[in-house]
C-alpha positions, 0 to 999 in steps of 0.5 A, spaced: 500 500 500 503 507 498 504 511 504 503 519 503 507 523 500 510 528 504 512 535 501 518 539 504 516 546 507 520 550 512 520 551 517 518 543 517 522 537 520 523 531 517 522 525 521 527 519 521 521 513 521 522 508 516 516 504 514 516 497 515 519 492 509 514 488 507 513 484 501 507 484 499 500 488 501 498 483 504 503 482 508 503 490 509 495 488 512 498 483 516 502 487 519 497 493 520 492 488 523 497 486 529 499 492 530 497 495 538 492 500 537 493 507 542 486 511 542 488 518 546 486 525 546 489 532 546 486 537 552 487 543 555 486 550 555 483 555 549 489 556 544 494 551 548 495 548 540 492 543 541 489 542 534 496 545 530 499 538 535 494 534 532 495 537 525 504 537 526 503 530 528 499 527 522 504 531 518 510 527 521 507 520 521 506 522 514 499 521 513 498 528 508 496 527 501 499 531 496 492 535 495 491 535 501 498 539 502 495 544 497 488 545 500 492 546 507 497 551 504 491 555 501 487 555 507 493 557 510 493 563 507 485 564 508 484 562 514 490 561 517 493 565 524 501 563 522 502 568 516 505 566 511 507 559 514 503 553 514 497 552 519 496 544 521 491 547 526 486 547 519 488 539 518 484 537 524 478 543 524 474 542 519 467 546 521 467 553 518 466 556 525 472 553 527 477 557 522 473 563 522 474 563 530 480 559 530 478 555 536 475 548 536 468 547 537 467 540 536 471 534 537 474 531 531 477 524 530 483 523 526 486 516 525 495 515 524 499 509 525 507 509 525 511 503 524 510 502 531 503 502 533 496 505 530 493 511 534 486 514 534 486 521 537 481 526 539 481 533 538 477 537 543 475 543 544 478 548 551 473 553 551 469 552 557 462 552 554 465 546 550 466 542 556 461 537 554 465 536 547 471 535 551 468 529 556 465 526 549 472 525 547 475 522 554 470 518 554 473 513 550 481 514 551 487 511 554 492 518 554 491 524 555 495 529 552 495 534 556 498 541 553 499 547 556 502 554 553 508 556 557 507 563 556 499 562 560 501 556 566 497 552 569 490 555 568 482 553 571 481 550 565 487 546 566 484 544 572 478 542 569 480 538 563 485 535 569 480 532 574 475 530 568 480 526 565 481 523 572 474 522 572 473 518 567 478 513 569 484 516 564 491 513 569 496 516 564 498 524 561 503 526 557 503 534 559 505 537 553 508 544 554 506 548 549 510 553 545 516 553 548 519 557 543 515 563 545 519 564 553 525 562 549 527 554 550 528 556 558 528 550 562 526 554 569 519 556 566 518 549 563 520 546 571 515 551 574 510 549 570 511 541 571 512 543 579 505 546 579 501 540 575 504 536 580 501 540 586 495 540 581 495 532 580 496 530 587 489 527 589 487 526 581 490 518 581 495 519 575 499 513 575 504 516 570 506 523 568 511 524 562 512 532 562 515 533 555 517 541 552 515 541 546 513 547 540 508 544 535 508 549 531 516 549 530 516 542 531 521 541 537 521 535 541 515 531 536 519 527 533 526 528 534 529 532 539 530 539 539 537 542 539 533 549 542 532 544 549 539 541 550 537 540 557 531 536 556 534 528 556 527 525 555 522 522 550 519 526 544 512 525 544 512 521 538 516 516 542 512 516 549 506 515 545 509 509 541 512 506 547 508 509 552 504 502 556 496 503 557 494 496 563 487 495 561 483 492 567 482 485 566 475 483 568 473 477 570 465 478 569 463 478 562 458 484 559 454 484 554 448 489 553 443 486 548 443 491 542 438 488 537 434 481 537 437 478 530 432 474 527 433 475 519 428 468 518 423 463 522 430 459 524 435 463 526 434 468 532 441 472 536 443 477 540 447 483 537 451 487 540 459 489 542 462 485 548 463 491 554 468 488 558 471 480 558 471 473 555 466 469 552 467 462 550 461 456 546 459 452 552 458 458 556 453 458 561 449 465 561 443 469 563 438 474 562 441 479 568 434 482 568 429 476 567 435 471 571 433 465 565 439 461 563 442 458 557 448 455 553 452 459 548 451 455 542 454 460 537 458 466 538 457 470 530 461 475 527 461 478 519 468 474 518 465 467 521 463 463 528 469 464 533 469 460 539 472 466 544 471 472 543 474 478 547 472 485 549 470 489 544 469 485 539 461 486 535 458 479 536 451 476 535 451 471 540 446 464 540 444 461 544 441 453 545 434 455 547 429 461 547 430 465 552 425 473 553 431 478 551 430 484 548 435 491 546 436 493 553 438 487 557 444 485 560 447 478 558 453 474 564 455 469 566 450 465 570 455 464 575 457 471 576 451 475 575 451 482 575 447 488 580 441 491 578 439 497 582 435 503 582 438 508 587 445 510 585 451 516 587 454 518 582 459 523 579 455 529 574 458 533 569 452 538 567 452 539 560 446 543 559 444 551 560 438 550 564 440 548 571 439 542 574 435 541 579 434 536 584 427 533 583 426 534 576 425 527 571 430 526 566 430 521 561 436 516 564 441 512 557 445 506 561 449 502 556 442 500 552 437 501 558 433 507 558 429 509 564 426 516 568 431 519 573 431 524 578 436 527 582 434 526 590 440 529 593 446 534 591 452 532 596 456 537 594 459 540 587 466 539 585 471 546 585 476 544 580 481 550 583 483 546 589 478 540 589 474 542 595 467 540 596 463 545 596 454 545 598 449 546 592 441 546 591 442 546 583 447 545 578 449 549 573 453 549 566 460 545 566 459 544 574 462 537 577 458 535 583 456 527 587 449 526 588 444 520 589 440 519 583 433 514 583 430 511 578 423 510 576 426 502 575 432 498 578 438 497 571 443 493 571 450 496 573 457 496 575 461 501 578 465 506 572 472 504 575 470 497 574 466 497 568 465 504 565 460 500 560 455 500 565 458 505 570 457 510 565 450 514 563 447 520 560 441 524 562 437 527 557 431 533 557 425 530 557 422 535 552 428 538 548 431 531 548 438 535 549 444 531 553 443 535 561 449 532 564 454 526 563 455 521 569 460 516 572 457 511 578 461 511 584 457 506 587 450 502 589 446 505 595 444 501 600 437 504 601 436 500 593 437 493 597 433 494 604 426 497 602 422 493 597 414 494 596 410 491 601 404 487 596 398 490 600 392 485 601 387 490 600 388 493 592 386 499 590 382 496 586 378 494 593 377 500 594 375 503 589 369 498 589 367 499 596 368 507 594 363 505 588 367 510 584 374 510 581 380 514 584 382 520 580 387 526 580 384 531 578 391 537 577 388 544 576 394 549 574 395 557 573 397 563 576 396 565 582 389 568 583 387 564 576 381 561 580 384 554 581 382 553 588 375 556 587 374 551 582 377 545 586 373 547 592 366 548 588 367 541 584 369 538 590 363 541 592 358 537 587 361 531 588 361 530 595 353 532 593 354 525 589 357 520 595 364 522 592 370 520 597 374 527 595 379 531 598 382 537 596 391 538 596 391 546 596 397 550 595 397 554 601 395 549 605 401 544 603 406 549 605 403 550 611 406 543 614 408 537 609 412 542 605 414 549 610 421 548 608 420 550 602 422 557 598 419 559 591 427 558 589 425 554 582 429 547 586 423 549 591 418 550 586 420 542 584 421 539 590 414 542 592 410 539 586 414 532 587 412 531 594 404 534 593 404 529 586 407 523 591 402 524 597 396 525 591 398 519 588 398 515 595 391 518 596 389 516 589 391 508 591 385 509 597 380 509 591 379 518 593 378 523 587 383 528 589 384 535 587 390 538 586 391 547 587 397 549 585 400 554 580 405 548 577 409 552 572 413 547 570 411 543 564 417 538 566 414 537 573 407 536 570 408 531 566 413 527 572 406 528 576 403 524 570 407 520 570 408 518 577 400 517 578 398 514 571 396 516 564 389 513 565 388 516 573 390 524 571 387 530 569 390 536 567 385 542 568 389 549 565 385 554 569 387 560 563 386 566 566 390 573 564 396 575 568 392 582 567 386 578 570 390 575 576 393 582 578 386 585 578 384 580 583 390 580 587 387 577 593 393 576 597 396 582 595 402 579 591 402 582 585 404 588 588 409 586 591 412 583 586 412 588 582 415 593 588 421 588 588 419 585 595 418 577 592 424 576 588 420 569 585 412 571 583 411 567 577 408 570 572 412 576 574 419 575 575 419 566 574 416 563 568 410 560 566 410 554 562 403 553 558 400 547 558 401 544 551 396 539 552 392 539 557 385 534 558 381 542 559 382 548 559 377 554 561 377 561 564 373 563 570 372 571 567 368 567 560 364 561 563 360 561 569 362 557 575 357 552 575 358 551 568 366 549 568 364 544 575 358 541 569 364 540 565 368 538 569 364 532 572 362 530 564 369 529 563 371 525 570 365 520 569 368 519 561 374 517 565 370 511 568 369 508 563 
């Protein structure tokens, strides 16, 4: 197979690598096909060069096309910042944004290979809103190459990128100080910086620190050693990167998240998927984690044919001897060594998205193929990358690193990240926008998980109901506050306890006299109120009452969590559309007022939002429609829900 061409340019070094010789292309593909394979990434504050480092190294592992040497030199010349010089930054990024700011945005993936060893590497963003960007990319890396620009130091991002390769499990760091050639080749500035990661990197678990002075631009320390650093006696980058040893955990439990059921005709039925950690062999004795069936590997598939053993990584559909009940989601082990499922975990958070994260609130939870609806129970504390303190928090903003306790709306199938990032690892996902909130690492079961089980009641709510001889509802009204929601519940109740209807009415008011005194009007607040009243109305609900709900719910996300929780078929919405110039006309207690005076700090409709209901079972407005007609409307609506 032909190698690149690499074209002369001052101020371009030459590297003195030499192909292997082979004899034939197919013993160049053999060659290829055995050779290790080192994924890593290069992270670091905003314009530490990580994206020139990555362009320079393609550069000398000679992996730059003729044409793709012209195109770079004409886009040096439009987008470029070194002059008249070639920009390796513009091999890497590739997004118009990118060369029209000069940063990078997104991570990109670039493939290169030595005689020595094959590398994927992930180039990542430094700006701090792309933070995410840079998780994405550590995710699946075995080395970080940490840069630092000599001239800046040891910087917060710095610190940032430093914990959060921690985080994600990376034990080796090459720390690349950037641009020496800018503070003159001065060996004193290159230790003081090494000096200062050191105190950084103390409590971060690094097993291996290898500080490399180096210019990417100029090419120093790349691969051959630099005369400008004469006092330098270690490796360049490019041979700690080829010598450098990654110890990848041996597991000793097989994991394999069932990614789709196989089943092209009537007489073959298989598992797919990648095998997440550990060996799997024919003969094997497995079972479904979640359903706890069992069966035998009769056949291990792949595209290049069957395989009696197969290893971490590989892409496989297993067969088994018999039919067992698995679908995409399911975890396959041993028998033997059966996996923990849980619904309560701690966990380390990354939050990733503009709006706060708020404890209560319900995410959409992604752990390896298993989905389920999450909430944030407790915030233990947040992380301060600076000095790695530990500090109190309510809510989680962009870019915060913080512990918590999550719970899950069903038990999953897990393992602690250290062990197993595949079922360490989740996402959480905005049940609206769908937008990725935050990145998580499990750090451990809780044992409240394994302690409280439901208790099966004797006396069903469905007994209940039939002694009540009416069925139990949740009836949630929602709107400003002076929209009319307590006077409607109040006048409804009034008509179905004229019927022999067992009611009772949760009104706002009087909930934050007692079960929720200590609660503010904070947005967390708010979500916390509406996630203990949605609990108390959903047990009320199992004692067979029609329960009215008066509260002012001004989330959506909390709305439909209450659904959610109580049931589709047992919750109906009622939006109590009444003007905000309406409400403060009534403004029966006088909050208006002070709100628009400044003294409540949190008045919806004022200075907190509103979510409109997108589809609620009834709207109405008090002002338009008689009282006794909306009840009328009300109590036609709850019978149909009987039926």
């Amino acid at each position: 197979m032909p190698r690149p061409k690499k074209i002369s340019a001052a101020p371009l070094q030459q590297s003195t690598a030499q192909p292997p010789k082979v004899a034939t292309i197919h013993d160049w593909i053999t060659q290829q096909a055995q050779q290790d394979l080192l994924r890593f990434i290069t992270c670091g504050s905003v314009d530490d060069g990580k994206s020139t480092l990555i362009g320079r190294l393609l550069w000398e592992s000679q992996q730059v096309f003729d044409d793709q040497f012209i195109a770079l030199q004409a886009d040096s010349k439009r987008h470029g910042t070194q002059g008249q010089d070639i920009d390796f930054a513009l091999l890497v990024d590739g997004l118009a944004a990118e060369r029209e700011q000069g940063i990078t945005i997104d991570v990109a993936y670039r493939f290169f290979a030595t005689p020595l060893r094959k590398f994927i590497v992930a180039d990542t963003p430094g700006h701090e809103q792309y933070t995410r960007n840079m998780v994405t990319g550590a995710s699946t890396a075995d080395v970080a190459v940490l840069l630092i620009d000599a001239r800046q130091g040891v910087l917060t991002q710095t610190r940032r990128h430093a914990y959060l390769v921690s985080l994600v499990g990376i034990k080796q760091v090459v720390l690349a100080v950037n641009k020496m050639d800018l503070v003159g080749y001065k060996k004193e500035v290159f230790d003081a910086i090494v000096a200062d990661f050191h105190t950084v990197a103390q409590l971060l678990g690094f097993t291996g620190i290898t500080p490399i002075p180096l210019s990417a631009l100029k090419g120093d320390n790349i691969t051959e050693r630099s005369g400008h650093t004469p006092w330098y006696q270690g490796p360049t980058l490019m041979g700690c990167l080829e010598t450098l040893r990654v110890d990848r955990p041996a597991l000793s439990k097989a994991v394999f998240p069932v990614q789709w059921v196989n089943r092209p005709n009537a007489s073959f039925r298989g598992f797919s998927g990648t095998l997440a950690a550990g060996q799997l062999s024919v003969g094997d004795n497995l079972r479904v984690t979640a359903s706890g069936q069992t069966a035998t590997l009769s056949r291990i598939v792949t595209a290049d044919g069957d395989l009696n053993v197969a290893h971490a990584c590989d892409a496989l559909t297993l067969v088994l001897d018999r039919e067992v009940d698995a679908s995409r989601g399911d975890v396959i082990a041993f028998a033997d060594q059966p996996l923990e499922i849980t619904d309560q975990f701690e966990a380390t958070l990354v939050w990733m998205h503009d709006e706060p994260g708020l404890m209560g609130r319900a995410y959409e939870l992604k752990l390896a193929n298993q989905w389920a609806s999450a909430s944030i129970t407790s915030l233990k504390y947040r992380v301060d990358v600076n000095t790695q303190a530990h500090e109190s928090c309510k809510q989680l903003a962009l870019n915060d690193i913080a512990v918590a306790n999550l719970a899950l709306s069903k038990p999953l199938v897990f393992e602690p990240y250290s062990e197993t990032p595949t079922l360490g690892g989740f996402i959480l996902v905005d049940k609206f926008t769908h937008v990725t909130a935050a990145a998580g690492m499990i750090r451990h079961n809780l044992r409240r998980a394994q302690n409280v089980h439901r208790q099966a009641l004797s006396v069903t709510r469905e007994d209940r109901e039939r002694l009540n001889g009416h069925k139990g509802k949740v009836i949630w009204f929602t709107g400003l506050s002076g929209s009319g929601k307590s006077t409607l519940a109040n006048a409804l109740e009034k008509e179905l306890h004229a019927q022999g209807k067992r009611t009772y009415i949760l009104d706002g008011d009087n909930i934050r006299q007692g079960l929720n005194k200590d609660l503010g009007f904070t947005d967390a607040d708010r979500v916390e109120n509406i996630r203990r009243v949605a609990e108390v109305a959903k047990l009320m609900m199992d004692a067979g009452l029609i329960v009215m709900t008066a509260f002012i719910s001004p989330f959506q996300a909390e709305r439909t969590m209450a659904r959610e929780l109580i049931g589709f078929n047992h919750f109906i919405e009622i939006y109590v559309n009444t003007s905000l110039e309406a409400c403060e006309q009534r403004d029966v207690k006088g909050l208006y007022k002070q709100a628009r005076e400044g003294k409540i700090p949190n008045m919806t409709g004022i200075n907190s939002p509103y979510e409109i209901p997108s589809n609620p079972d009834y709207e109405t407005n008090c002002d338009s429609n008689s009282l006794g007609k909306i009840v009328q409307d009300l109590i036609k609506l709850i019978y149909s829900h009987e039926v």
